[in-house]
VOKE-750952 format. One line per field, with one value per residue: x, y, z of N, C-alpha, C, O in turn; residue number from 1; residue in three letters. Coordinates in pm, whole numbers, plus 50000, padded with zeros to 5 digits. Example, Ala and Ser with C-alpha at 12.3 -4.5 7.8 and 13.67 -1.06 7.14 Angstrom:
2
n.X	51319,51285;
n.Y	49431,49775;
n.Z	50780,50708;
ca.X	51230,51367;
ca.Y	49550,49894;
ca.Z	50780,50714;
c.X	51320,51290;
c.Y	49670,50003;
c.Z	50780,50787;
o.X	51424,51341;
o.Y	49668,50114;
o.Z	50846,50804;
n	1,2;
res	Ala,Ser;
***
This chain:
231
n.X	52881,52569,52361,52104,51794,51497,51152,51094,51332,51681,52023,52334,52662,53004,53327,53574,53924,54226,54140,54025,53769,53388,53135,52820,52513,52172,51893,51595,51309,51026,51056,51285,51505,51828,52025,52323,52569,52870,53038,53334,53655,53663,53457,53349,53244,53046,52928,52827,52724,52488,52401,52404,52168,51941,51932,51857,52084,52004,51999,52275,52450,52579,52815,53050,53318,53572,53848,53888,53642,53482,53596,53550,53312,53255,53331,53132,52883,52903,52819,52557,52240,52255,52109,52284,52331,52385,52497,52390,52610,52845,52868,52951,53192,53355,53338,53333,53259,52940,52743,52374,52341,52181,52097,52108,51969,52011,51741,51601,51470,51511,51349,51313,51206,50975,51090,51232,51469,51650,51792,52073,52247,52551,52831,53160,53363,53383,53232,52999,52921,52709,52485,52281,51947,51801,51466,51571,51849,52151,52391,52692,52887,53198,53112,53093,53281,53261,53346,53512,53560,53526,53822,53977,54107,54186,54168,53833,53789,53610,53606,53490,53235,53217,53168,52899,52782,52807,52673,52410,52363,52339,52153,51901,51837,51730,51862,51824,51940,52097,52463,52601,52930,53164,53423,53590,53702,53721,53656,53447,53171,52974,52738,52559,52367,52313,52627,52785,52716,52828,53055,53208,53471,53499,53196,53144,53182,53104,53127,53218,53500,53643,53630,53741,54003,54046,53973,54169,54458,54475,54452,54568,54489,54430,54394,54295,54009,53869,53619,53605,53528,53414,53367;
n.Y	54249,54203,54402,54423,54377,54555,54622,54717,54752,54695,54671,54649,54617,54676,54630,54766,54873,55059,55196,55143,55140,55168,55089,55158,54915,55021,54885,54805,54643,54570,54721,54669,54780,54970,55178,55307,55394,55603,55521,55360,55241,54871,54830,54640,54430,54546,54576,54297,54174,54269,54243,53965,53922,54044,54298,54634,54904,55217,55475,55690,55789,56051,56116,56288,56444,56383,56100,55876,55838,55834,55733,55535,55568,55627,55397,55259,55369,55306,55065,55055,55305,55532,55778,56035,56202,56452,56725,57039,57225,57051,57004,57215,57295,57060,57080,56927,56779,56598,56290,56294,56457,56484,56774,56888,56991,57024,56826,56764,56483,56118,55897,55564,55336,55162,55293,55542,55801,56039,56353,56501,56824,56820,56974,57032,56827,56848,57128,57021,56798,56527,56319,56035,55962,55733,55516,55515,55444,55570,55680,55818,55853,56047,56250,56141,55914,55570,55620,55851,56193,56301,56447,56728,56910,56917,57047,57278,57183,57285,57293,57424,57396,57132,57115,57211,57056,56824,56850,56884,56656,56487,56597,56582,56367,56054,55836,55594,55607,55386,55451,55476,55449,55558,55465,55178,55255,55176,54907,54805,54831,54931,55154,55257,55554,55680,55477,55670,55941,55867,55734,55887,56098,56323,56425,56499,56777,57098,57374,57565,57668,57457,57241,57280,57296,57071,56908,56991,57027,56890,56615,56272,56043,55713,55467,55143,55322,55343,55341,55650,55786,55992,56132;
n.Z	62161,62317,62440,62680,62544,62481,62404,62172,62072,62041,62155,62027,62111,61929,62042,61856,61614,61730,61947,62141,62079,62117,61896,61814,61765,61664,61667,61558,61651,61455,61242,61094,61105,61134,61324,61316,61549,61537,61302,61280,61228,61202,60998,60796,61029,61091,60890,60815,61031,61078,60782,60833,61044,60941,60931,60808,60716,60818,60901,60982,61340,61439,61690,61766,61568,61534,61381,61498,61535,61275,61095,60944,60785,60533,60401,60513,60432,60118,60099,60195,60183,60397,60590,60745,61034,61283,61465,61372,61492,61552,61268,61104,61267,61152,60931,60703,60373,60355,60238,60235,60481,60749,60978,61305,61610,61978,62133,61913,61745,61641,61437,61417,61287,61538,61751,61894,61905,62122,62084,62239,62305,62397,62455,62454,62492,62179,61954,61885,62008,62104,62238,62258,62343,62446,62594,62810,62794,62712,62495,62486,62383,62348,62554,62809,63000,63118,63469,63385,63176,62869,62653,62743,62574,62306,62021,61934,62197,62554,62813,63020,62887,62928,63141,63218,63102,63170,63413,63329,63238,63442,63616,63472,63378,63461,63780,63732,63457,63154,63111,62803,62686,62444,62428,62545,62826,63096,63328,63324,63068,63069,63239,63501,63535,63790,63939,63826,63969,64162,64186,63974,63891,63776,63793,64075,64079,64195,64097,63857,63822,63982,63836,63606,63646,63740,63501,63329,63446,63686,63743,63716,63607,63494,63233,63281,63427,63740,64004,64152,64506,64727,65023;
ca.X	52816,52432,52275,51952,51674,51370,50985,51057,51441,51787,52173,52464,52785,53093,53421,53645,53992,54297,54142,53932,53615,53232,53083,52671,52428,52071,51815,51456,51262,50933,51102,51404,51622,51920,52062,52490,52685,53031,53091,53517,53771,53636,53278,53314,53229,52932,52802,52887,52648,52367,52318,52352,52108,51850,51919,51970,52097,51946,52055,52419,52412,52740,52839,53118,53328,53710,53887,53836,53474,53434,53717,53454,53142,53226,53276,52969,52809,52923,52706,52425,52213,52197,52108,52397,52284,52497,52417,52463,52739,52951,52883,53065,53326,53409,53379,53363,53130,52897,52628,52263,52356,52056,52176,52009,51942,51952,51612,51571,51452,51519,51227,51399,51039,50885,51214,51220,51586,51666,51955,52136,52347,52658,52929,53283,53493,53372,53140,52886,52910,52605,52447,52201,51900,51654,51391,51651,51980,52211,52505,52790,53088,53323,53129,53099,53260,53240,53411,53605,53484,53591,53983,53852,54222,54180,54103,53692,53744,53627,53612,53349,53123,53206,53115,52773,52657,52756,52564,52301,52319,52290,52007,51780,51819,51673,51945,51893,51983,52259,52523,52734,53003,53231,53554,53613,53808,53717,53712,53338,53167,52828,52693,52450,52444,52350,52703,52894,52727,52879,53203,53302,53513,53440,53051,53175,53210,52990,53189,53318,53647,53741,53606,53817,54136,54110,54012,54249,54547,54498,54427,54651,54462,54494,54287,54124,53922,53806,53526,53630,53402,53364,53286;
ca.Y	54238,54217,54452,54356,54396,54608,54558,54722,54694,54651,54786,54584,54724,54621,54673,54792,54931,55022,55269,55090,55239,55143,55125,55030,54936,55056,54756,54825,54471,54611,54723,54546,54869,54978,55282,55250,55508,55654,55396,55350,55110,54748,54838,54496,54343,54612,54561,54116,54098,54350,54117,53807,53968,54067,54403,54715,55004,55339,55577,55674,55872,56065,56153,56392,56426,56269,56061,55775,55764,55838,55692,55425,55644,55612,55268,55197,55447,55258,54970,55116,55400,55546,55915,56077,56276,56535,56868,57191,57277,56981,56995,57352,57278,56976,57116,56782,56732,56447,56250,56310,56464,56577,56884,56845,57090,56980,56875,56673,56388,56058,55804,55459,55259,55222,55363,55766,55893,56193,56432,56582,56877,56790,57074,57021,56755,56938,57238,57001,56691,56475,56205,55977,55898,55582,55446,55472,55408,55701,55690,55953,55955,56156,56330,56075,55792,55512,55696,55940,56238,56340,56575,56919,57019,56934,57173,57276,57139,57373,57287,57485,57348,56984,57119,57230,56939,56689,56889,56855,56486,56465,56646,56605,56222,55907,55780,55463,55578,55312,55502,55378,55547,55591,55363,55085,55272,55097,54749,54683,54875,55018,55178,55385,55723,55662,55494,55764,56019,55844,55721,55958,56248,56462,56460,56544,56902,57191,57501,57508,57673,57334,57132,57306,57274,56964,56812,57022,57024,56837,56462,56242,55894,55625,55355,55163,55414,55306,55456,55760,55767,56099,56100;
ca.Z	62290,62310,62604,62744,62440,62519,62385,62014,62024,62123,62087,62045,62083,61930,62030,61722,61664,61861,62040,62235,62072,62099,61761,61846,61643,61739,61596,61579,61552,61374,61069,61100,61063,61229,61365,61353,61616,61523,61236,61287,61224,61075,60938,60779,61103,61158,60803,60846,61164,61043,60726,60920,61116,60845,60942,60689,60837,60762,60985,61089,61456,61543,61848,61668,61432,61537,61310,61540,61548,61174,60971,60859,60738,60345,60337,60512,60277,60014,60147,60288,60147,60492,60655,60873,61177,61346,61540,61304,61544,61506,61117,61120,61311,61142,60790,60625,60307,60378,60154,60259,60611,60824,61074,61408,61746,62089,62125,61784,61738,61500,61433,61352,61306,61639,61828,61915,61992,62124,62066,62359,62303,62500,62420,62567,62389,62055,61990,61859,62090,62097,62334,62185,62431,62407,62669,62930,62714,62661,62412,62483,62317,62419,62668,62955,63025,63254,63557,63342,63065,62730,62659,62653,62546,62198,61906,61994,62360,62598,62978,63119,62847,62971,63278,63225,63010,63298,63485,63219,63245,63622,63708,63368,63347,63577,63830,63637,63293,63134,63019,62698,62649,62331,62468,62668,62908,63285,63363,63262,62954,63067,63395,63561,63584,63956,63990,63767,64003,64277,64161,63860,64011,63712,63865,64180,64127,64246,64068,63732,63800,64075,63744,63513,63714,63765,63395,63243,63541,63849,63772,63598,63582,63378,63227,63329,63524,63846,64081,64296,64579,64795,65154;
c.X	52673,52395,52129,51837,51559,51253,51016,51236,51598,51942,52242,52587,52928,53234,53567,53810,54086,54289,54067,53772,53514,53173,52913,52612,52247,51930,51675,51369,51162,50949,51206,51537,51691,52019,52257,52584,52815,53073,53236,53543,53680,53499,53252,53241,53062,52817,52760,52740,52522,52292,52309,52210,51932,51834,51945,51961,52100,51954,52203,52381,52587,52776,52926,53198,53487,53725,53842,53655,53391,53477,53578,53307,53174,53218,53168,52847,52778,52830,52514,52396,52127,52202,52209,52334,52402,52422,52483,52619,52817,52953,52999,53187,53412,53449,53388,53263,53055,52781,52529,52269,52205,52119,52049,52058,51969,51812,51546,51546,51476,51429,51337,51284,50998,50952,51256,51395,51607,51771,51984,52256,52448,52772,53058,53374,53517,53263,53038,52862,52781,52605,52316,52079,51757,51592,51451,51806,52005,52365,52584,52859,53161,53286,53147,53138,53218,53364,53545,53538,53605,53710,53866,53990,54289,54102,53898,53664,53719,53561,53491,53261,53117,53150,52977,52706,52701,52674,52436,52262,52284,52163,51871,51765,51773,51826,51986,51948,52126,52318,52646,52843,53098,53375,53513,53702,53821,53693,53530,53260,53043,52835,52582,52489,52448,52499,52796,52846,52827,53057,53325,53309,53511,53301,53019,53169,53061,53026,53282,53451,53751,53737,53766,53958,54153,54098,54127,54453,54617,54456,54552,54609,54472,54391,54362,54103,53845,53704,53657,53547,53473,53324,53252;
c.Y	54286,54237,54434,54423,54460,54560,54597,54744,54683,54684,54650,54716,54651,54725,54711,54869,54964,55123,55242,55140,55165,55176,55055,55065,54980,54970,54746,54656,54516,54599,54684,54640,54897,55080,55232,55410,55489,55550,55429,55245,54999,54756,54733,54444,54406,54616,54367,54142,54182,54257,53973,53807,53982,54199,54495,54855,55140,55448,55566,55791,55911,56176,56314,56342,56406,56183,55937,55709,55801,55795,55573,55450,55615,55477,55180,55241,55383,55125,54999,55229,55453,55743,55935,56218,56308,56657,56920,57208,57216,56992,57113,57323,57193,57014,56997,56783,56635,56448,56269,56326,56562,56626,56919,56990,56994,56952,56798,56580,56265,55939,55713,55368,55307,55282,55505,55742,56015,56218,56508,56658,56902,56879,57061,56967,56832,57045,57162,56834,56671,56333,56152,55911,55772,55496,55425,55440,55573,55649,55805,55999,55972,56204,56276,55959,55692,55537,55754,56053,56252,56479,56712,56990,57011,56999,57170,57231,57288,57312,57302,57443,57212,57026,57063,57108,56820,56725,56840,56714,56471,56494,56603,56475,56150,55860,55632,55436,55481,55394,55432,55436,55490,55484,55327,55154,55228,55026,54693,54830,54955,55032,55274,55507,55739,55621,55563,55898,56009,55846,55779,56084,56357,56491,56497,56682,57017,57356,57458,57540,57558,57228,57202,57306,57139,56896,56858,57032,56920,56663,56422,56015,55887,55495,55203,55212,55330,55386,55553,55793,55917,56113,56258;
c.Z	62279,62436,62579,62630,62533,62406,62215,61968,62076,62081,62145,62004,62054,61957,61932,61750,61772,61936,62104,62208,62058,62016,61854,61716,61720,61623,61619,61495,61416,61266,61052,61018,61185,61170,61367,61394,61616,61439,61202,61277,61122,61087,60909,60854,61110,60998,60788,60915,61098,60905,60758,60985,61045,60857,60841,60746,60754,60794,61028,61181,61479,61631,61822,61590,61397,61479,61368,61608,61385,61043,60871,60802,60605,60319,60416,60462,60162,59995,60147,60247,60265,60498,60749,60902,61262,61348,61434,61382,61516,61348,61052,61159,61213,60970,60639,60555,60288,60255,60241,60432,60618,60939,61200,61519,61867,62116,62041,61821,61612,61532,61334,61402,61407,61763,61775,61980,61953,62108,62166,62303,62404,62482,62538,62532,62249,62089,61977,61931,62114,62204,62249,62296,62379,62475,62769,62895,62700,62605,62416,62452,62384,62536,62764,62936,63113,63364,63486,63253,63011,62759,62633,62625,62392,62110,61910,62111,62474,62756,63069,63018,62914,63118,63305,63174,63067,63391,63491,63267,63376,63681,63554,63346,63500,63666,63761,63476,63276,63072,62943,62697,62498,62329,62590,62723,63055,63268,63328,63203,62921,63202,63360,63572,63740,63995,63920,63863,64164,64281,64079,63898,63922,63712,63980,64201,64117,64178,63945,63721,63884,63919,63627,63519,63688,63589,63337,63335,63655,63848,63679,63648,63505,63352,63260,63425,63569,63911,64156,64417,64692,64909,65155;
o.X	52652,52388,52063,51803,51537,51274,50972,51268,51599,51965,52224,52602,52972,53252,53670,53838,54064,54388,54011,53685,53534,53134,52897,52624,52228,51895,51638,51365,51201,50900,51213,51619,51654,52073,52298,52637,52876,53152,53264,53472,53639,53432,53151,53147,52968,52697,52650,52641,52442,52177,52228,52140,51830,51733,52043,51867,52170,51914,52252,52305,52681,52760,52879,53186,53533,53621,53758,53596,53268,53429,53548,53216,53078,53135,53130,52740,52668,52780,52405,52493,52004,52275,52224,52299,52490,52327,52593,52726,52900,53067,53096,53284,53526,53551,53435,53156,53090,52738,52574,52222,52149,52190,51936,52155,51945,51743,51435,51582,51464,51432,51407,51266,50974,50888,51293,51426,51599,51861,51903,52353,52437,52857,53054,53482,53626,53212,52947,52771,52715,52702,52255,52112,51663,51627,51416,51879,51925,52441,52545,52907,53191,53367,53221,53069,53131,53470,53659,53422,53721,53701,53769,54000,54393,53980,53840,53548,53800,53439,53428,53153,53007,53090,52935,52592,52650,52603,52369,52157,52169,52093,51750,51662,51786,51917,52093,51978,52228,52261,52742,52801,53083,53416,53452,53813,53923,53685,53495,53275,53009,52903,52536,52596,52539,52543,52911,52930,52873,53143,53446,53220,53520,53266,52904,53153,52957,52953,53369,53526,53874,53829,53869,54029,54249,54198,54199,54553,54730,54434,54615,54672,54505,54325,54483,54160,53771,53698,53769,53463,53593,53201,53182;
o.Y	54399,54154,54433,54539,54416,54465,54520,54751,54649,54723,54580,54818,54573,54840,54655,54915,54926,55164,55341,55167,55073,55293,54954,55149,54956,55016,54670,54598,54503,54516,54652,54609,54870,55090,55129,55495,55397,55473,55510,55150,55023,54699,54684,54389,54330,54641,54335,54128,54097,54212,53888,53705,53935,54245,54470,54909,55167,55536,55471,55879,55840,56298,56424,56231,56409,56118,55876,55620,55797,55807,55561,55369,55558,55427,55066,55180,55388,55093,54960,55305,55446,55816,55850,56309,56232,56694,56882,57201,57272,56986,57097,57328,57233,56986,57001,56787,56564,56546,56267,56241,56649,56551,56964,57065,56875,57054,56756,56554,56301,55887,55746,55332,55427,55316,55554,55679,56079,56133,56599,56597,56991,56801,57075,57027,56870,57062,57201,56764,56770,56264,56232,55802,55757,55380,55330,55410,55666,55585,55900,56112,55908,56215,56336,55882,55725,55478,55719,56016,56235,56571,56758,57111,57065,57008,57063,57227,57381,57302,57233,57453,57179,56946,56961,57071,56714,56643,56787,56674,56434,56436,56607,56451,56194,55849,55576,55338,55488,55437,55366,55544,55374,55435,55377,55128,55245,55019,54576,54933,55016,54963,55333,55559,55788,55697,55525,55988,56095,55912,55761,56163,56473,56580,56526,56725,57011,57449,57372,57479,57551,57150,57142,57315,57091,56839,56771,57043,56888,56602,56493,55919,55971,55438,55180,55172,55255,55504,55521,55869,55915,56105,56306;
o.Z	62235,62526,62475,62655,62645,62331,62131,61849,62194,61967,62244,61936,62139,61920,61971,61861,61887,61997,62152,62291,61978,62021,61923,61627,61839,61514,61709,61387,61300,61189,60933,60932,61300,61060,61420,61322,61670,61493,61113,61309,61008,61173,60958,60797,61130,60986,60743,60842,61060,60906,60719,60982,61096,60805,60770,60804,60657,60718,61089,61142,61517,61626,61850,61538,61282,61483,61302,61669,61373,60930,60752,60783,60555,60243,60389,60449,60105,59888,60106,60251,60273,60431,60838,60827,61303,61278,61394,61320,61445,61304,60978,61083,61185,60908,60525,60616,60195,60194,60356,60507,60551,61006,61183,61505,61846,62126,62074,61936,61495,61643,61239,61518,61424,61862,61669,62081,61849,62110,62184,62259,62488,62524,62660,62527,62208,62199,62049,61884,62146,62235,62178,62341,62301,62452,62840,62990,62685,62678,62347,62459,62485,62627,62843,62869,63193,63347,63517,63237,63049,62841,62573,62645,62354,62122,61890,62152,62473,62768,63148,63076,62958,63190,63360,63204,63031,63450,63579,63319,63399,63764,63578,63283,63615,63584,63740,63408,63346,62971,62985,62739,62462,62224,62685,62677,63121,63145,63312,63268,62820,63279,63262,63603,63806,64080,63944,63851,64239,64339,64083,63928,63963,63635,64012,64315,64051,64210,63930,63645,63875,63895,63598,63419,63627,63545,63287,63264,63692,63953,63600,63692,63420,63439,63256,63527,63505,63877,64197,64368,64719,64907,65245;
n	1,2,3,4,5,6,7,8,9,10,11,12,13,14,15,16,17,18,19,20,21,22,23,24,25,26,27,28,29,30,31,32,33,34,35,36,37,38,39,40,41,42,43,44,45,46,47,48,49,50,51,52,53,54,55,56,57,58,59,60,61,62,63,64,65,66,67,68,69,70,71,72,73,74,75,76,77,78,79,80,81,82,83,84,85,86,87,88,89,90,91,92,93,94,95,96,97,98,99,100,101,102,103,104,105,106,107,108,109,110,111,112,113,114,115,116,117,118,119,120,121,122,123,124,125,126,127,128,129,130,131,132,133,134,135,136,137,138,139,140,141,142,143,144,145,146,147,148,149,150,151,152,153,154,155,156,157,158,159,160,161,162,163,164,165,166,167,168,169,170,171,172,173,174,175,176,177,178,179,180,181,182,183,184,185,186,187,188,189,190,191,192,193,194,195,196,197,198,199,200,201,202,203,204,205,206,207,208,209,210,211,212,213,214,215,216,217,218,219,220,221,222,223,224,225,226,227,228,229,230,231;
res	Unk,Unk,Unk,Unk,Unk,Unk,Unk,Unk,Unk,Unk,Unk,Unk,Unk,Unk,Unk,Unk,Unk,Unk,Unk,Unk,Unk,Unk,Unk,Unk,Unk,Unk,Unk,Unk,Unk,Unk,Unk,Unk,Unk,Unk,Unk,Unk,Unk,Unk,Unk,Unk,Unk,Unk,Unk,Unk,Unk,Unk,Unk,Unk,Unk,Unk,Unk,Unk,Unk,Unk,Unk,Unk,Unk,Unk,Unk,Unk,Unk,Unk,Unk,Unk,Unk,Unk,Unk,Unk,Unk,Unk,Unk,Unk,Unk,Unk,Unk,Unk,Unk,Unk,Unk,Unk,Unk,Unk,Unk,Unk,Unk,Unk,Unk,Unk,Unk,Unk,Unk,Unk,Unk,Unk,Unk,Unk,Unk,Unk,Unk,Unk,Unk,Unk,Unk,Unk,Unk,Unk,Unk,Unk,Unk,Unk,Unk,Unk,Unk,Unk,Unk,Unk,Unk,Unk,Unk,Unk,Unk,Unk,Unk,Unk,Unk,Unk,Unk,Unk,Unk,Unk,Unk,Unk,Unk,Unk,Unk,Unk,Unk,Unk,Unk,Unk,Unk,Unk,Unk,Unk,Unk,Unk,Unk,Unk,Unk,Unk,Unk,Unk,Unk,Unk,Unk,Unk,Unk,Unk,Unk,Unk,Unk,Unk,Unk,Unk,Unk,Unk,Unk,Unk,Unk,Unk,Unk,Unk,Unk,Unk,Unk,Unk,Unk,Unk,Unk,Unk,Unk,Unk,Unk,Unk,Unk,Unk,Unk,Unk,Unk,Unk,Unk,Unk,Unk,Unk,Unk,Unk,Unk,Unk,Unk,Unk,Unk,Unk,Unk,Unk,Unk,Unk,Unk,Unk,Unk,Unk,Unk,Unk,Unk,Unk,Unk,Unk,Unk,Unk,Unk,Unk,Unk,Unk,Unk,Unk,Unk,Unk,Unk,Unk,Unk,Unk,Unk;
***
């Protein structure tokens, strides 16, 4: 799936795997390189379209560091003599020895030609949870989806961090940022943060101990996640 191209470049996102996950690629025309988030499941397809493409992909970006958003980093390694990008924190946690990893801050930045993305430290699904931002594009992972967020009740999940760093996203971003998220889990595959502040009931909350009840207690939806709307 090819979302709307900007002036120096443009993200496709494929859908991979049976976990419904969002592999993108991040495609800078200029130099005709390309950025590839959470490379899982059939890389084939994500190294296939990149040389169809004329693309060669030089950067990997990951979100963290779950089996299902990384099972496919060696053999697109094996391809591609690319850089992998991950916060210090997630690198710790995850303990995993990578080839030519660069260990990033909140705050960082990665130059992919004439395309700047930023690194958002997102803490909550993992310790080192990452968001990927770009001219108005944000990539999340785990932390946000489209009207749902990331388990905070697996090993490094912690609750009141997911809190704060939707917070984070709410007030420090544009109403019109698109947000990607990590899985197809609701009925269409990108949104606004304007309608995730509206309709996603884990942005709803004003106090982290009502937030922390409820991700970890008090809901029990089911995908596909629909709006929740708030009067």
């Amino acid at each position: 799936m090819m979302i709307k191209p900007t002036k120096t470049f443009s993200i496709n996102a494929l859908e991979l795997g049976p976990m419904e996950n969002f592999v993108y690629l991040i495609q800078d025309y200029r130099s005709k390189c390309a950025a590839v988030v959470d490379p899982a499941w059939e890389v084939t397809k994500v190294v296939a379209l990149m040389q169809h493409q004329g693309f060669k992909i030089t950067e990997v970006l990951l979100t963290h560091s779950h089996h299902d958003h990384t099972n496919g980093l060696d053999d697109l390694l094996n391809v591609f003599d690319a850089q992998v990008h991950l916060l210090k924190a997630e690198a710790q946690f995850w303990g995993q020895a990578l080839k030519k990893p660069t260990l990033h801050y909140g705050g960082d930045t990665i130059q992919l030609g004439d395309t700047e993305i930023a690194i958002w430290h997102t803490p909550g699904h993992t310790p080192g949870s990452a968001c990927y931002y770009l001219d108005g594009h944000l990539l999340t992972g785990d932390t946000l989806f489209v009207y749902g967020c990331g388990r905070c009740d697996l090993s490094g999940g912690e609750p009141e961090q997911m809190y704060h760093s939707l917070k984070k996203l709410a007030t420090e971003l544009a109403p019109a940022t698109v947000i990607h998220p990590g899985h197809h889990y609701a009925h269409q595959p990108s949104s606004t943060l304007a309608e995730q502040l509206t309709g996603n009931p884990f942005m709803h909350f004003n106090n982290v101990t009502d937030f922390v009840h409820y991700r970890m207690y008090g809901h029990n939806r089911q995908t596909p996640y629909t709006p929740v709307i708030t009067r």
